[in-house]
C-alpha positions as CSV (number, residue, x, y, z in Angstrom):
1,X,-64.9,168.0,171.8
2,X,-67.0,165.0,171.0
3,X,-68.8,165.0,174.1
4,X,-69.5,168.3,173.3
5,X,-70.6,167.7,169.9
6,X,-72.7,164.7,170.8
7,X,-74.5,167.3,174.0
8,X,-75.4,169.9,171.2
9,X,-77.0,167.3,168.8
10,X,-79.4,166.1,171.3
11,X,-80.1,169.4,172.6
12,X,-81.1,170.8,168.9
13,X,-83.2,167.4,168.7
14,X,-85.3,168.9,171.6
15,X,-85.0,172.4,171.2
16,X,-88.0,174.5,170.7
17,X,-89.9,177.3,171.0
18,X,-93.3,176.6,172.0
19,X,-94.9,179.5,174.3
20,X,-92.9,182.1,173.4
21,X,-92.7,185.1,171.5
22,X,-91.1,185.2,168.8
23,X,-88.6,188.2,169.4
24,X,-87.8,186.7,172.7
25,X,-87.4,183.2,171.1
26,X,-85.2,185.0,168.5
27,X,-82.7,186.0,171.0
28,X,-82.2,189.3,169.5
29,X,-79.6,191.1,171.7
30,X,-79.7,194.4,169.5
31,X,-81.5,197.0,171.0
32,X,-82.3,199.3,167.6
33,X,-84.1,196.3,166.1
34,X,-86.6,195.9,168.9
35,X,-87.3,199.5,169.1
36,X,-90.0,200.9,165.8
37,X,-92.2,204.0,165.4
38,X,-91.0,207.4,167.0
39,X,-88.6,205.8,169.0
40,X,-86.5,204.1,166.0
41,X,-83.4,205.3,165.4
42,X,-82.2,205.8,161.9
43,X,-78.4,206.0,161.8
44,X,-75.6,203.8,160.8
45,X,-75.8,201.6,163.4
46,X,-79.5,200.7,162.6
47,X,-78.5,199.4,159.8
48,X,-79.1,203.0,157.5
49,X,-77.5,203.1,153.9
50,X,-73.8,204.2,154.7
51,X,-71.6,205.8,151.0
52,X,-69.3,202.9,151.8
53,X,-72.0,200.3,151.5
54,X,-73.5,202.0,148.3
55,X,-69.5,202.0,146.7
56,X,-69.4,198.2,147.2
57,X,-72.7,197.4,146.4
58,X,-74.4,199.4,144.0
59,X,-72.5,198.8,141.5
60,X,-73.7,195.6,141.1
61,X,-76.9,196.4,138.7
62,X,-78.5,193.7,136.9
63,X,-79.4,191.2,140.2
64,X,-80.3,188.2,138.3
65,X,-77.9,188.5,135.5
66,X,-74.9,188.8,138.2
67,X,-76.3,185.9,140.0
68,X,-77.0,183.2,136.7
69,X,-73.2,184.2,136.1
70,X,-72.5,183.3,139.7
71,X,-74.0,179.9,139.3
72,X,-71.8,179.5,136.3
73,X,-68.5,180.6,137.8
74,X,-69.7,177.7,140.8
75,X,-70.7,175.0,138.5
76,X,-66.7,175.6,136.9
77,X,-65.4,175.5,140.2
78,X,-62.6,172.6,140.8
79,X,-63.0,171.4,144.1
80,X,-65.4,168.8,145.3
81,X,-69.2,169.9,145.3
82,X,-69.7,168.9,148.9
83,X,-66.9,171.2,150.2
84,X,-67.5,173.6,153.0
85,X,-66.7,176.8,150.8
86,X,-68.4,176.0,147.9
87,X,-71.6,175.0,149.6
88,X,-71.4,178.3,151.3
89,X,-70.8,179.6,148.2
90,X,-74.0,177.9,146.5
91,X,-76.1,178.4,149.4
92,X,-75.7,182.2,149.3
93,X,-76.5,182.1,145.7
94,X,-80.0,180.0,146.3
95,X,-80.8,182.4,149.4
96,X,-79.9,185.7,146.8
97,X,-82.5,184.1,144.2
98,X,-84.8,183.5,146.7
99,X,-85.2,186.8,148.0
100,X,-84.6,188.5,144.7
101,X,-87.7,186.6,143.5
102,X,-89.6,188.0,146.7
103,X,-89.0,191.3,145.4
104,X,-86.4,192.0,148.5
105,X,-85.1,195.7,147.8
106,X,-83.7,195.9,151.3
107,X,-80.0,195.4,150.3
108,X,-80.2,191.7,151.4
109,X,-79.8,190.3,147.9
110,X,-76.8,192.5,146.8
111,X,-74.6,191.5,150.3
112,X,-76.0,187.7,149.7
113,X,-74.1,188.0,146.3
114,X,-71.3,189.8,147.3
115,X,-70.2,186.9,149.8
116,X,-70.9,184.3,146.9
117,X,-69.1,186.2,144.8
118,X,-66.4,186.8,147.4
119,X,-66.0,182.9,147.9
120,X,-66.3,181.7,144.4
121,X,-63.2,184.3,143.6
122,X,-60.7,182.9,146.2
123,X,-61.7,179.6,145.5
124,X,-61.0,179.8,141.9
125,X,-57.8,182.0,142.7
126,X,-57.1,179.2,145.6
127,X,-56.5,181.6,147.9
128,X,-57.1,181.5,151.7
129,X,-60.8,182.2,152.8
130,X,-62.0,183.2,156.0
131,X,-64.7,180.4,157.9
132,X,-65.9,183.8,159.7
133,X,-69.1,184.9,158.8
134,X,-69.4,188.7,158.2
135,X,-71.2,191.7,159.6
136,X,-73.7,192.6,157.0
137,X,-75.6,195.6,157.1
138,X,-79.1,194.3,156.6
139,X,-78.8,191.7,158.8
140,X,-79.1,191.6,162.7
141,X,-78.0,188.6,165.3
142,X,-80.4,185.9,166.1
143,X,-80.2,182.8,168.1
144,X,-76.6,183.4,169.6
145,X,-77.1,180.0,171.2
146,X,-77.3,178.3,167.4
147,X,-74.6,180.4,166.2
148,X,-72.5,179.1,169.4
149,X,-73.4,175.5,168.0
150,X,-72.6,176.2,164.4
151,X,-68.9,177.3,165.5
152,X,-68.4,174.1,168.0
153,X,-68.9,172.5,164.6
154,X,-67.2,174.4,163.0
155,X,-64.0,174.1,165.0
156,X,-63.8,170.3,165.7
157,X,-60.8,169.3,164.2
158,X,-62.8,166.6,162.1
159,X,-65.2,168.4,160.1
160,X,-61.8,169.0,157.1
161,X,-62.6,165.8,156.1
162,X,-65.8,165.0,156.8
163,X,-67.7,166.2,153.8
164,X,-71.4,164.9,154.9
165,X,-71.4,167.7,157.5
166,X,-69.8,170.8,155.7
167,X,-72.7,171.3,153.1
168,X,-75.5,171.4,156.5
169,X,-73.4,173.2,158.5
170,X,-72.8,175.9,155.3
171,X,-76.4,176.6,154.4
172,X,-77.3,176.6,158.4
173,X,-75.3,179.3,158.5
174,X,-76.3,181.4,155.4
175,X,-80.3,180.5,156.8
176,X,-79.2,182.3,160.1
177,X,-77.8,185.1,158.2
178,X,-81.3,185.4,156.3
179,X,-83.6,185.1,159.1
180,X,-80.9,187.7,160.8
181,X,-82.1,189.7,157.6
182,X,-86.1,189.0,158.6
183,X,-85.7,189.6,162.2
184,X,-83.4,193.6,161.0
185,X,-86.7,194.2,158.7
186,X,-88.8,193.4,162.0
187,X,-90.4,190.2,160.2
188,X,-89.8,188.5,163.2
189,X,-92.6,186.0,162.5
190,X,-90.8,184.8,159.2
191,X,-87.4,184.7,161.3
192,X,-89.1,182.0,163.6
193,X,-90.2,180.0,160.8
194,X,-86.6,179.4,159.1
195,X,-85.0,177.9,162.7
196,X,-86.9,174.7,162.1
197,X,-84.7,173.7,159.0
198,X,-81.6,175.7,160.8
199,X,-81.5,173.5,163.6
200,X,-82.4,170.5,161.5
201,X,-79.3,171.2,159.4
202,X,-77.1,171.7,162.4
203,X,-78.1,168.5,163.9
204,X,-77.2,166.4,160.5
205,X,-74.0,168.2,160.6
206,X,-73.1,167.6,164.1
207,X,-74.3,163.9,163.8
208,X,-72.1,163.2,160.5
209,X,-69.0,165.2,161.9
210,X,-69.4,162.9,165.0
211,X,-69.6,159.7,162.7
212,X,-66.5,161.0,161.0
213,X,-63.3,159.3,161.9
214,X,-60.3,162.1,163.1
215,X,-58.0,163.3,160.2
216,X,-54.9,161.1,160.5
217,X,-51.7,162.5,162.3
218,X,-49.2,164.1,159.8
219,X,-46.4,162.0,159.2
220,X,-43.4,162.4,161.6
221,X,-40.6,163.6,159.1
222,X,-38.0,161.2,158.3
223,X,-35.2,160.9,161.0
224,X,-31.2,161.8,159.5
225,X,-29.8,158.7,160.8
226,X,-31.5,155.1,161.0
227,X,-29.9,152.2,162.8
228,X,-30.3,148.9,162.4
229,X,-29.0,146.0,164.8
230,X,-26.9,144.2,162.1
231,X,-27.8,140.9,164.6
232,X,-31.6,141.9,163.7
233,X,-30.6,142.2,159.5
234,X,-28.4,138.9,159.7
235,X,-27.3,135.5,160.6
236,X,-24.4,136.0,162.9
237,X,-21.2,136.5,161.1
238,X,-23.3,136.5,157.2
239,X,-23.8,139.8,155.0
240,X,-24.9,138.2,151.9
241,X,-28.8,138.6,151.1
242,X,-29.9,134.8,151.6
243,X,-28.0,135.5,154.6
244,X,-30.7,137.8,156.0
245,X,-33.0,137.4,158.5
246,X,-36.9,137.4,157.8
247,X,-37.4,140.2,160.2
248,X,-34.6,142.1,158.7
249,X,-36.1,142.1,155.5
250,X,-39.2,143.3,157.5
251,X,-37.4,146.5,158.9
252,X,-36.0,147.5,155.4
253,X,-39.6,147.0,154.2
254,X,-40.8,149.8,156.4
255,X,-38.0,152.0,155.2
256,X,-38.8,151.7,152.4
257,X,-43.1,152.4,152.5
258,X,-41.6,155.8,154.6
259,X,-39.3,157.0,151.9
260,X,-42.3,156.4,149.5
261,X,-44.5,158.2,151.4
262,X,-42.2,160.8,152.6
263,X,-39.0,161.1,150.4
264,X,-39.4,164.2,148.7
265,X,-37.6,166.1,150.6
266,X,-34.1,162.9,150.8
267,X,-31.4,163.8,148.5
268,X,-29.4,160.9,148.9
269,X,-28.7,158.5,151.4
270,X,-25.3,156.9,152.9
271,X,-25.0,153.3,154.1
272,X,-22.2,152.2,156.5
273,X,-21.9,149.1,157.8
274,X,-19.7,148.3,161.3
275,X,-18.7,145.0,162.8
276,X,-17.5,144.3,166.3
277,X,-13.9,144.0,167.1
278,X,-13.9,140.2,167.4
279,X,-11.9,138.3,164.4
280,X,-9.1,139.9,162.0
281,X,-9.1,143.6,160.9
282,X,-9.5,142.5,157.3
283,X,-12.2,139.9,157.5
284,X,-14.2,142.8,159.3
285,X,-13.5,145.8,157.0
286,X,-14.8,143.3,154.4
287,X,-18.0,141.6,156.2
288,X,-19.3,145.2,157.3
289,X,-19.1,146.6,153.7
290,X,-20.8,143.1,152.4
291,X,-24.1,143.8,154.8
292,X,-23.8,147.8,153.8
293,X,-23.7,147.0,150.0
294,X,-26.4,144.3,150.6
295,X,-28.7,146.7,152.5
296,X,-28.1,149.0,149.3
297,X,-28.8,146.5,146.9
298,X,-32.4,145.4,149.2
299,X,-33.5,148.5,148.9
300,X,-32.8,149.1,145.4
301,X,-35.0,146.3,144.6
302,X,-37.5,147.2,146.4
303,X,-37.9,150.4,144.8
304,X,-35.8,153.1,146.5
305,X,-34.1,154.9,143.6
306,X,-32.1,157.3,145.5
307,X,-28.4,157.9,145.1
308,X,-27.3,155.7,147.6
309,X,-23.4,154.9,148.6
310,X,-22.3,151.7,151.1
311,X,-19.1,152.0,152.7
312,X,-17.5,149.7,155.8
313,X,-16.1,150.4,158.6
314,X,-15.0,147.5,160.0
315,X,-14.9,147.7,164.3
316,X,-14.5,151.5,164.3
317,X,-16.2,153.7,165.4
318,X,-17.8,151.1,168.4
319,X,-20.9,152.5,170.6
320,X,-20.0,149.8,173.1
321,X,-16.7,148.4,174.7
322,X,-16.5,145.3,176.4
323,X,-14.3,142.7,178.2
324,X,-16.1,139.5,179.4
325,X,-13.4,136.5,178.8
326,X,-16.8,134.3,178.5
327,X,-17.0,134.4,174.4
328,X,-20.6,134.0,174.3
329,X,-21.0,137.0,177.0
330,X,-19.2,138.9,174.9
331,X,-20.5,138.6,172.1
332,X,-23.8,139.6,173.5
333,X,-22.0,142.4,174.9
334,X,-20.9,143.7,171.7
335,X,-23.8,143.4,169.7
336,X,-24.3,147.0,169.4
337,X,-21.7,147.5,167.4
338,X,-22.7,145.3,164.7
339,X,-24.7,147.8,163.2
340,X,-26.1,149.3,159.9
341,X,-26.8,152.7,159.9
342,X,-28.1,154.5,157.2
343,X,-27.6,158.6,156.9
344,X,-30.2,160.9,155.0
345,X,-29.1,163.6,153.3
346,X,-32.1,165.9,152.3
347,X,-32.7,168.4,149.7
């Protein structure tokens, strides 16, 4: 994707249209547009005045009153003035003025507002809005290979939080839409003169979504059982906290910036502590509830405010079992029973 990103803004820094005609260099694909005079036809799909487009637009009235309360209802808006919507939003507003103070009659001003108003709506509501730009009436395709560009863009999976490019990449679209609107009314000539600033726009937003850095992953969710090599948390045979090993400490620190950053959902969590099955059944029922109640107490201090239990085990439950006669072998041999695990419990 950014190879293809990087491709398309050196190609719009060299693009042009020098020697060509202007409907050809328009790209216009519609037949009904390039045809005028006896030959025109006049029907729906010519972009004629259909009841359904008169029922959502007409009742619209007083242009510029509709669109100075547009630009009110934007400026109120919540979310960040450099946002993809609301640029949209803003840019369809200044193309509407624009060709209102023209004196377009054509319909173009009425569907400009219509998708401002449209957008500012679900983004004050928060709803979900549609990055699809519609089929408008008045307005015609042109330059399908900018339109191919402006969706590249548009679907890189960096451009969500790269707000330098949304606002170029908005109003190139809605400046495609209008010279779409020029090229339908035949003006092909003032078409051609709005790709200049279109590709220009395009290129700024392709250049700042490549100088973005990716979104970061989504956090992996927090796992329901955490183990920790009691040999890792403590000094052979200790359970007490000056008894605990620097990068023990540093494990529980990491637990504890993930259920920060990711808690929400734990309910409670249960710390068990095991030992190995060397030395008396007592001493290790007691030295494994010692490094789970000190695990307990570490985290407390460090912030976790969860209901949490500790309980021992002693050498049950052993994930190893072992029988060197060398006492050091087995002691390395058993180390992964002496353990700490802690179970999540979630909401």
């Amino acid at each position: 994707m950014k190879f293809k990103l990087t491709m398309l803004a050196c190609a719009l820094a060299v693009s042009g249209c020098a020697g060509q005609a202007a409907r050809e260099q328009l790209g216009i694909e519609d037949d009904t547009v390039l045809k005028t005079g006896l030959g025109a036809a006049q029907n729906a799909s010519a972009g004629a005045v259909t009841r359904e487009w008169i029922d959502t637009y007409g009742p619209i009235g007083k242009r510029g009153e509709v669109l100075d309360n547009l630009q009110q209802r934007i400026d109120a808006l919540p979310q960040a003035p450099d946002s993809y919507f609301r640029a949209k939003a803003q840019c369809w507003v200044d193309v509407a003025q624009q060709e209102l103070k023209a004196g377009d009659n054509w319909g173009f001003v009425e569907e400009a507002i219509g998708q401002a108003a449209l957008i500012t709506g679900n983004l004050a509501q928060r709803s979900a809005i549609s990055a699809a730009n519609p089929v408008l009436r008045t307005v015609s395709m042109v330059r399908p290979d900018l339109w191919d560009i402006a969706n590249a863009i548009k679907a890189n999976p960096t451009l969500p939080s790269c707000p330098t490019a949304q606002q170029p990449l908005a109003c190139a679209e809605v400046e495609l839409m209008r010279a779409g609107h020029y090229a339908w009314r035949r003006n092909f000539s003032a078409a051609e003169k709005l790709l200049p600033n279109v590709q220009d726009m395009l290129k700024r937003s392709a250049q700042a979504t490549l100088e973005c850095k990716p979104p970061a992953p989504p956090p992996a969710p927090i796992q329901d059982k955490v183990s920790f090599k009691a040999d890792s948390l403590f000094v052979f045979d200790r359970g007490d906290e000056t008894g605990m090993r620097p990068e023990g400490k540093a494990e529980l620190d990491a637990l504890v910036k993930v259920l920060r950053e990711r808690g929400a959902s734990v309910r409670s969590m249960q710390i068990n502590g095991y030992a190995d099955r060397m030395g008396r059944v007592t001493y290790n029922q007691k030295l494994s509830l010692k490094r789970a109640q000190t695990v307990q107490s570490y985290l407390r201090k460090h912030g976790v405010d969860l209901p949490m239990t500790a309980t021992g085990f002693g050498s049950a439950k052993p994930l190893v079992s072992c029988h060197q006669k060398d006492r050091k072998a087995l002691i390395q041999c058993l180390a992964p029973n002496r353990r700490v695990e802690i179970e999540i419990s979630r909401l």
